[in-house]
N, C-alpha and C positions, 0 to 999 in steps of 0.2 A: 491547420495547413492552408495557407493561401493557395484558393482558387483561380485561374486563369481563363478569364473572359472570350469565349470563341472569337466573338467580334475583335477583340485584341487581339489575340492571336493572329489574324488572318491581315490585322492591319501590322501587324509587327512583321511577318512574310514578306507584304508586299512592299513595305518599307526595305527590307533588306536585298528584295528582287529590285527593287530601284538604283541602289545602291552598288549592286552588283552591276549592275549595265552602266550607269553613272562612270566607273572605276571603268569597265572594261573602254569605254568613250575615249575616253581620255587619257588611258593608257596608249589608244591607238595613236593621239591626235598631237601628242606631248613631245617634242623634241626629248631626246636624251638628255636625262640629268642624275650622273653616280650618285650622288647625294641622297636625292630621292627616292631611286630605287633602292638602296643600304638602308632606309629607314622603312622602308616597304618588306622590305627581306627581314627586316629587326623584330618585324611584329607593329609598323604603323599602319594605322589604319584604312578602312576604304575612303572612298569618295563621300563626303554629306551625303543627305538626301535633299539633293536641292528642292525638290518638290513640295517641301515643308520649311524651305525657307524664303522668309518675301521677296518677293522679284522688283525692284527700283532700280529704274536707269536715271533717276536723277535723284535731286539732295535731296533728305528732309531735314527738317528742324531739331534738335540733339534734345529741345523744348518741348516738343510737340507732347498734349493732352496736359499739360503741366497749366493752372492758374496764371495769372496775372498777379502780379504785386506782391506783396508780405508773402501771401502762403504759397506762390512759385517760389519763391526764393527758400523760404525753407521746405519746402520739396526736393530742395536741388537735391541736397548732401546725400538723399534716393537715388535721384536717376544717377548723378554722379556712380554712384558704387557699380550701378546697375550700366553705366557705360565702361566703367574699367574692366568689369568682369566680363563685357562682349569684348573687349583687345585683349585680355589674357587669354580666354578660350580658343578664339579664331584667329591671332597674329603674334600675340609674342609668345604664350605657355606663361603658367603659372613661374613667378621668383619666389625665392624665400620672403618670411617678413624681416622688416630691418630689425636688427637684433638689439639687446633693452640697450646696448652699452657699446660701442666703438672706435677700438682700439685706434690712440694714433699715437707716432714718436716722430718726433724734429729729429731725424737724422745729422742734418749740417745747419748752419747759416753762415752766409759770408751778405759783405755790405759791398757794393760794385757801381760808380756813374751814379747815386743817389736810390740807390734799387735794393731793400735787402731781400733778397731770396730765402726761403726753405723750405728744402726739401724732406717732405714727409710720409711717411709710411701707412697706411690707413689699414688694418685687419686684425680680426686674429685667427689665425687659421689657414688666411690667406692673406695675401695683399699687394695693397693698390698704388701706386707711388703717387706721388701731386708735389710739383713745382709753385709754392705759394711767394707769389711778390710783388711786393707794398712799395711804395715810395718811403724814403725816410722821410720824418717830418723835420721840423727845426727844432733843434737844442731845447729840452724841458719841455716838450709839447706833445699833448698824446692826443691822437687824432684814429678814429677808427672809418675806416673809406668804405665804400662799396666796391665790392670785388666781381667781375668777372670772370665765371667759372667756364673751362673751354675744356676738349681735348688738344692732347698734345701737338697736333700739327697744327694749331694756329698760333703758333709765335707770334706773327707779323700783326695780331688780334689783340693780343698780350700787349706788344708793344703800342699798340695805337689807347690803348685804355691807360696806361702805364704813364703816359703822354699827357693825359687829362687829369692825370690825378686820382685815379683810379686804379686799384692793386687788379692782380689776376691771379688764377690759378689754373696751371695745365698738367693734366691728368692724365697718364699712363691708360688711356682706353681710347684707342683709335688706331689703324691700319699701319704696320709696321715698329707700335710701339703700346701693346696692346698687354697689360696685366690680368683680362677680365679669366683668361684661360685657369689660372689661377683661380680665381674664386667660384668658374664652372666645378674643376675637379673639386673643391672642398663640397660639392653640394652634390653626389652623384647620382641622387634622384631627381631630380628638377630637371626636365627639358625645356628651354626656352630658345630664342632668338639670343644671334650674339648683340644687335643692338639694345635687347634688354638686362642685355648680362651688363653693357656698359654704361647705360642710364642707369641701372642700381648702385652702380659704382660710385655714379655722380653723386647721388644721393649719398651713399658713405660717406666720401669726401668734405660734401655739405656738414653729413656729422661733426664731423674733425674739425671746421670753419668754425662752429658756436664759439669752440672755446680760444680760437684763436687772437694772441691781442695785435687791436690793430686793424682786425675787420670788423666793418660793421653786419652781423650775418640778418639783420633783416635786410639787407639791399643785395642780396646774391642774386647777379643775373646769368642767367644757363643761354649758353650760346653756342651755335656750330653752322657748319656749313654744308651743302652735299650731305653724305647719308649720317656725317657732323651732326647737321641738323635736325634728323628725322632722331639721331638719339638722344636731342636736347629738349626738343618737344614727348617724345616719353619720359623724360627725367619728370619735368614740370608737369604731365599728366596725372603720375602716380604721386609726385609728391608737392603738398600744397607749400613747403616751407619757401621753393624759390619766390625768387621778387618778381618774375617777368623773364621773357625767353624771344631770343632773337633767331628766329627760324630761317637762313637763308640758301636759298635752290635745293631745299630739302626732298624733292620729288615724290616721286605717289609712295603712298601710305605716310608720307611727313607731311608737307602741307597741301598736298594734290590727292585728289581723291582718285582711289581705282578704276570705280565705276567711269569717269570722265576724263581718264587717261587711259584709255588700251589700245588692244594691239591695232583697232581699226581708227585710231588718233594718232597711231604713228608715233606713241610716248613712250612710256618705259615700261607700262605695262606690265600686269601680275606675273605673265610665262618668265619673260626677260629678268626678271627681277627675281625672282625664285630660280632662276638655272644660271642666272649668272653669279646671285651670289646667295647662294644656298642655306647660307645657318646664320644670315641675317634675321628672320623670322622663324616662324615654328614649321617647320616640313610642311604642316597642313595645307598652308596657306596655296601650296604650286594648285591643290583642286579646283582654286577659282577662276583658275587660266581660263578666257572667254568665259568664263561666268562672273565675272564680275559683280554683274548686278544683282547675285544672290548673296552676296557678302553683307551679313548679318550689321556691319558696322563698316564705318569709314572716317579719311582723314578728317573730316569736319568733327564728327563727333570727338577726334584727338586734342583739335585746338580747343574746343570747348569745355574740355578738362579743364585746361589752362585757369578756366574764367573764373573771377573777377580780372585777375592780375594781368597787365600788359603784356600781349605779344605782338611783335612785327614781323610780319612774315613777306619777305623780300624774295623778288623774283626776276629773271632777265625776261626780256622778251623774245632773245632771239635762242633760248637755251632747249636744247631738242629735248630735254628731261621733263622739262613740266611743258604746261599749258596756259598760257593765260588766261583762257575762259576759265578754266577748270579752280586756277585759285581763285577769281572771282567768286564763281559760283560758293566753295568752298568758306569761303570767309561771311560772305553774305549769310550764309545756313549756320555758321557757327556763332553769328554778333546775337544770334535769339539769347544764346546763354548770357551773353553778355549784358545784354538789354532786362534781362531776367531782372538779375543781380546789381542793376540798380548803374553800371558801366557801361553805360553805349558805348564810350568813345576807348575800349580798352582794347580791342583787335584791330593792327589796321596793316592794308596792303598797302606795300610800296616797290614798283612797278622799276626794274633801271635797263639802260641800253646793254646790248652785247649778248656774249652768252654765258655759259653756265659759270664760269670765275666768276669770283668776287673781288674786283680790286679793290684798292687803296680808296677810294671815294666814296664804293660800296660799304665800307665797313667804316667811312667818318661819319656816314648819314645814317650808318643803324648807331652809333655811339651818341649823336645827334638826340635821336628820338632816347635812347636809354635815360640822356641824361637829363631828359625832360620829364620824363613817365617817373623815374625816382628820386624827384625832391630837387631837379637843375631848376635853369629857367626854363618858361614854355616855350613849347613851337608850336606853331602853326603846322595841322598836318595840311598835306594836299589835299583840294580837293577831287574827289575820282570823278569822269566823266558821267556824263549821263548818257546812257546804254538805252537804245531801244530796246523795245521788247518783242521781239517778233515771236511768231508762232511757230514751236513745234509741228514737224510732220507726224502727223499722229497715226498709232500702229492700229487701228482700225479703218485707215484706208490702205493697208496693203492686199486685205482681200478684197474680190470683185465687190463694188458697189450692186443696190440691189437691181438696178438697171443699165446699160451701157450708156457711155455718155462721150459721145464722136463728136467729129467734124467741129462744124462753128462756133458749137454749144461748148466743145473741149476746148477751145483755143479763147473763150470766151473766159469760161471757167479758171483757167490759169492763167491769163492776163487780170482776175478779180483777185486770186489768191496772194501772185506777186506785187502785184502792185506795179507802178512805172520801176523803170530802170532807176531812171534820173541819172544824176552824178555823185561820186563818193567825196566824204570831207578827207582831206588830205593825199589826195592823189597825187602821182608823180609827175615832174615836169615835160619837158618838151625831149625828145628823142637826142643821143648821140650819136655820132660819128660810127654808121655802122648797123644802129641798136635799130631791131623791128621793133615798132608798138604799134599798138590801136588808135585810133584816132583819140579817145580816152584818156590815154598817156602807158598802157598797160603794157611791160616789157613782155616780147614773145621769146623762146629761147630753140630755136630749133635743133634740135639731134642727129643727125648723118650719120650713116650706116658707115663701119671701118673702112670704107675704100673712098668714100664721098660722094656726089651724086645726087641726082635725085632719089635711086632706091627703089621698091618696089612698089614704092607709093607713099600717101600721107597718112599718119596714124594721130589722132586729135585727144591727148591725154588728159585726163580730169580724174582727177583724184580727191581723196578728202582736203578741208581745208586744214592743213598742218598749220599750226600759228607759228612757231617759229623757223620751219625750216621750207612753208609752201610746197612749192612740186615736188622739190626734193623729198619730200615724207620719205622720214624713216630714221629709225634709232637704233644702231645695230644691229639692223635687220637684215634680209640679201639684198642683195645686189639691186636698184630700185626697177622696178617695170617699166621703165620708159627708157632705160640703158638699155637693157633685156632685150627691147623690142627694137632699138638700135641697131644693135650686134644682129641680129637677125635681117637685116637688110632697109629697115623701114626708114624715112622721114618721121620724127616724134614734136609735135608742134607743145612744146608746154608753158604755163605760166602758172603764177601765184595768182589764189582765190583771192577775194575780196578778204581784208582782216589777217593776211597769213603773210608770212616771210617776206619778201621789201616791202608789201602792203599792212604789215602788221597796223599800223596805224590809222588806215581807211575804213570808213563805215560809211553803208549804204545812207543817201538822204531821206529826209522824210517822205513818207509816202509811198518809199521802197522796200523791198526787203534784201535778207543776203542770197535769196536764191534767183529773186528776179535780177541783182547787180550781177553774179557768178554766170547767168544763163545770159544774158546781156555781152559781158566778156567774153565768153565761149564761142557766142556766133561771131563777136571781132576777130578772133584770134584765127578762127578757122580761115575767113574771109582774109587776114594778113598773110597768114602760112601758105594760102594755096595761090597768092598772088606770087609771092615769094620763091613755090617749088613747082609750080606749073602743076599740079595735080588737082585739079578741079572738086574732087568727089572725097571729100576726105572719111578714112574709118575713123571709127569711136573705139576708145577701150579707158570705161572709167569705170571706180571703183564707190561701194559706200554714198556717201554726198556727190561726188560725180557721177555716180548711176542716177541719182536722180535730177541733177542739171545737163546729163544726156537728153533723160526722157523729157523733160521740159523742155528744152532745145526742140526736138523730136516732134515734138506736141503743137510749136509754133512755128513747124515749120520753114526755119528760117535760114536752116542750112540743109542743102540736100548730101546724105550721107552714103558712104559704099557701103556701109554695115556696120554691125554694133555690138562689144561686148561688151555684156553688165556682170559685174561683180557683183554677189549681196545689195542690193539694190532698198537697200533702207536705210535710215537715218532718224533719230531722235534728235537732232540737233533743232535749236529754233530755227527755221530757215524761213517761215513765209509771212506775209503782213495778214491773213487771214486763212481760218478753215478751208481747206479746198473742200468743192464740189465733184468731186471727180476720184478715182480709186488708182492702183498701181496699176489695175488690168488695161484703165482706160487710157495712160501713158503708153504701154507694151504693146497696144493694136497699134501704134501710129507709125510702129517701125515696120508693118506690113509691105510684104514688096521687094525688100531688102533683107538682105542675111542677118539675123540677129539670132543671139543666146544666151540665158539666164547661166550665171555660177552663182548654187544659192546654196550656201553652207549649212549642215543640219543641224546647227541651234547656232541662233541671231537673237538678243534680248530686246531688238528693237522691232522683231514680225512673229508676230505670234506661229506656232509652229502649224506647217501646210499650208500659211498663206501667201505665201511669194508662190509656189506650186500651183495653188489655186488660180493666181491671177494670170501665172503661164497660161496654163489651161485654157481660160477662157479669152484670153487673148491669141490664144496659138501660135504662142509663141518657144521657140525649143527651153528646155531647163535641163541642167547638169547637177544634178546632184553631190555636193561634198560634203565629207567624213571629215569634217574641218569645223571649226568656231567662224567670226566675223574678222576674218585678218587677209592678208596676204601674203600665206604662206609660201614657199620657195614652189610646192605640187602647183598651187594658186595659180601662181605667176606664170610658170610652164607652161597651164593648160590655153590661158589668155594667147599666148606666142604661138602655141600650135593650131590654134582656133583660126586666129588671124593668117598663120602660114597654111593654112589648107585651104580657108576662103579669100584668098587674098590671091592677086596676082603672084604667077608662080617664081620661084628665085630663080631659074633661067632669064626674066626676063628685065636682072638686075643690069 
């Protein structure tokens, strides 16, 4: 009889007492979602224990401890396994394996405009329909093409391949033309995601292509778009037969990582993404809402599946779904596998205007690179910018430093950290007919209370840096805090961070950083606004990365403020040209004098826990405690608006 170890035991308790409170958290903190709770009701399970899994707020390498040279590379075919079985466990659920033999029948063929079609059936047991169609060749001539494998909403994808010379196939597995229901009920054990249900499909389908004549099936390329995408990149994950995979505005968990899109990035975010659309992934997955950064794997390690084989993975800039840091970072941490494998050059981003569509140009320029990566002529890819590297705010200065550090010494200190202002590359021109800016060229956008007015004063909004949608942050989210604060009587002075929405394009000069350019603009903007509304003293209400180019502001003094709310006042983002000398308690004393108050959420992966509290403390400055994640929830937003309407000039005196 096996014996049961005390010391186990009592670790297995407290594990499960984790567990339990984990679950209870986030039961509180979770918007409603039917879905969820039906599968909680069903017998799903609790929450992890996040406390035994690794906490990364940024990427690592899909690479990492693996050799150099020959024996990384045969290493891969290891981690390989060993990364598909972290997306099965934690994001899609176990699939069947493909089965030794499957089924297909040519239902019709007809010949139409030089195009013959057929339409085919892929199962047995179940099945999957696929639209396969080739150009006819000329008289006596047999030619087998490289086909384009799609789901069925991208005709207009079909046709542009079709175009070139190049056959297509489109597949019965995508949103309102969706066969995968089908092959769920044939398996009624297996719980998975539905985008896994229809990446296995792909894979089926590919079955059926071997024997098809006419195509050549080493050249199948898997392609999709939107959440298209996110199931063209698991097709190519789990299965090595495709040629190469065109991943375009696939969003987080496609080619944007969780960790470096959430809800405090204003992106789509693990909550948004699990309660809007629920049996895309495994149930599991809703526990990592604001945990993020315990999520045992991510979209890097997806593309890195991929590797050897070519993927491009395309992104808008101005599309509120992803991030463009975020697929940077992301491709960057996934080219290790690549570079492994002997394929530097086989990941590459490419960056287009607009937002989340993918027009007509979008999809000649991913056809472009296909046709280069499988045996076209070459292209030339772009080359990507060179990115500074600035310094992370690091989560060991959010508690108090081990001495206070004031006055001359603090303003000393944080003019070393930032670096000069200077000027940004590609800043905006000269002002319109009308338009506030900064002397800089930085558009102000002011907010008026529903009657108009000056209001009951100025409110100075800084929010995180949203890349594509700047002030506006926000993806579906409520109603933004700077409306909010609007409608409540106020003047809301806002603009785009450095790098974010009209500025997408801007990067601090050398010698600068992005918090000394952000904190630089901050004091113009105030200084434009209260020329603009006659209110001299304007209040702060910023959130995240604007909590902390507040408190920098704050620090240097350079605008005198009526008061200040800080939201979650951390940031992992890179923001500084050097280490500060100086801690978060040492910013928080400088609003001394003036009404100021922490909202500091009770679990932030960016401040280790107690230490936004601690640095209240010692700064004496008030803290608010929430039963919230790092977001800005609707409770969030309210408390902000009532904060400022009880210390703020009274609404009488609108």
């Amino acid at each position: 009889m096996t014996q049961v170890m005390p010391g186990r035991s009592r670790d297995a308790r407290t594990a499960a007492a984790r567990r339990r409170r984990y679950t209870a958290e986030l039961a509180g903190a979770l918007p409603p979602s039917g879905p969820f709770e039906a599968w909680r009701a069903a017998g799903g399970e609790p929450a992890p224990d996040f406390a035994r899994l690794p906490a990364r707020t940024g990427l690592w390498s899909p690479a990492e401890g693996l050799p150099g040279g020959r024996a990384g590379a045969a290493a891969w075919p290891a981690r390989r396994a060993v990364l598909r079985a972290r997306w099965r466990r934690w994001l899609t659920g176990d699939l069947p394996p493909a089965p030794r033999r499957t089924s297909a029948r040519v239902a019709s063929v007809r010949t139409d405009g030089g195009v013959e079609a057929r339409e085919i059936g892929v199962g047995d047991g179940w099945s999957v329909r696929a639209r396969l169609l080739l150009p006819v060749p000329a008289a006596g001539v047999r030619r087998d093409v490289p086909v384009y494998l799609l789901q069925s909403s991208h005709g207009p994808w079909a046709e542009a391949a079709l175009a070139r010379g190049w056959g297509a196939c489109l597949v019965s597995a995508a949103d309102g033309d969706d066969d995968t229901a089908d092959v769920e009920r044939a398996h009624p054990s297996v719980v998975a995601g539905r985008l896994a249900w229809r990446a296995w499909a792909l894979s089926r389908v590919l079955d059926a292509l071997q024997d098809q004549p006419g195509v050549d099936a080493r050249r199948v390329l898997v392609g999709g778009h939107s959440r298209n995408g996110k199931t063209a990149l698991l097709a190519a994950a789990f299965d090595d037969r495709f040629a190469g995979v065109v991943s375009s505005s696939s969003g987080v968990l496609g080619a944007i990582p969780a960790r470096l899109c959430t809800d405090r990035h204003f992106g789509e975010g693990v909550e948004l993404l699990t309660r809007h659309y629920p049996d895309w992934y495994h149930p599991r997955l809703r526990w990592f809402a604001g945990r993020e950064h315990r999520l045992p794997t991510d979209a890097h390690e997806l593309l890195a599946l991929a590797a050897p084989r070519p993927v491009l993975v395309s992104v808008a800039v101005e599309d509120p779904v992803e991030r463009v840091p975020a697929a940077r970072a992301a491709v960057d941490a996934a080219r290790d596998a690549w570079a492994l494998l002997g394929r530097p050059g086989g990941l590459e981003l490419a960056l287009r205007p607009g937002g989340h569509r993918a027009d007509e140009s979008a999809v000649a320029a991913q056809l472009d690179w296909a046709q280069s990566v499988l045996g076209g002529p070459p292209r030339r890819a772009a080359r990507p910018p060179v990115a500074s590297s600035p310094v992370p705010w690091p989560s060991d200065r959010v508690r108090p430093g081990p001495r206070p550090v004031r006055g001359e010494e603090l303003r000393a200190a944080v003019r070393a950290a930032l670096g000069s202002p200077g000027t940004t590359a590609g800043a905006p021109g000269a002002p319109g007919a009308g338009e506030l800016r900064t002397p800089d060229g930085v558009a102000v956008t002011l907010l008026t209370p529903p009657g108009g007015g000056g209001g009951r004063g100025l409110v100075l909004w800084l929010g995180p840096p949203c890349a594509a949608t700047g002030w506006r942050a926000g993806y579906e989210q409520a109603e933004p805090l700077p409306a909010q604060l609007a409608e409540s009587g106020w003047v809301v002075a806002c603009h785009d961070p450095v790098g974010s929405g009209a500025r997408h394009a801007e990067r601090p000069a050398p010698g600068s950083s992005p918090l000394a350019r952000m904190t630089a603009d901050a004091a113009a903007v105030a200084a434009v606004a209260a020329a603009a509304t006659g209110h001299d003293r304007p209040w702060v209400a910023a959130y995240g990365t604007g909590a902390l180019v507040a408190l920098h502001l704050s620090a240097l003094g350079e605008v005198t403020t009526a008061g200040t709310v800080l939201v979650a006042p951390s940031c992992g983002e890179p923001l500084l040209r050097a280490r500060p000398g100086y801690a978060l308690a040492d910013l928080l004393a400088t609003t001394a004098g003036r009404p100021a108050v922490v909202l500091d959420p009770a679990w932030d992966p960016e401040a280790p826990p107690g230490a936004v509290a601690a640095a209240c403390r010692a700064a004496g400055v008030p803290r608010v405690p929430l039963a919230d994640w790092h977001r800005l929830s609707a409770a969030t937003r309210t408390a902000v608006v009532g904060w400022l309407d009880a210390e703020g000039p009274q609404r009488a005196r609108v």
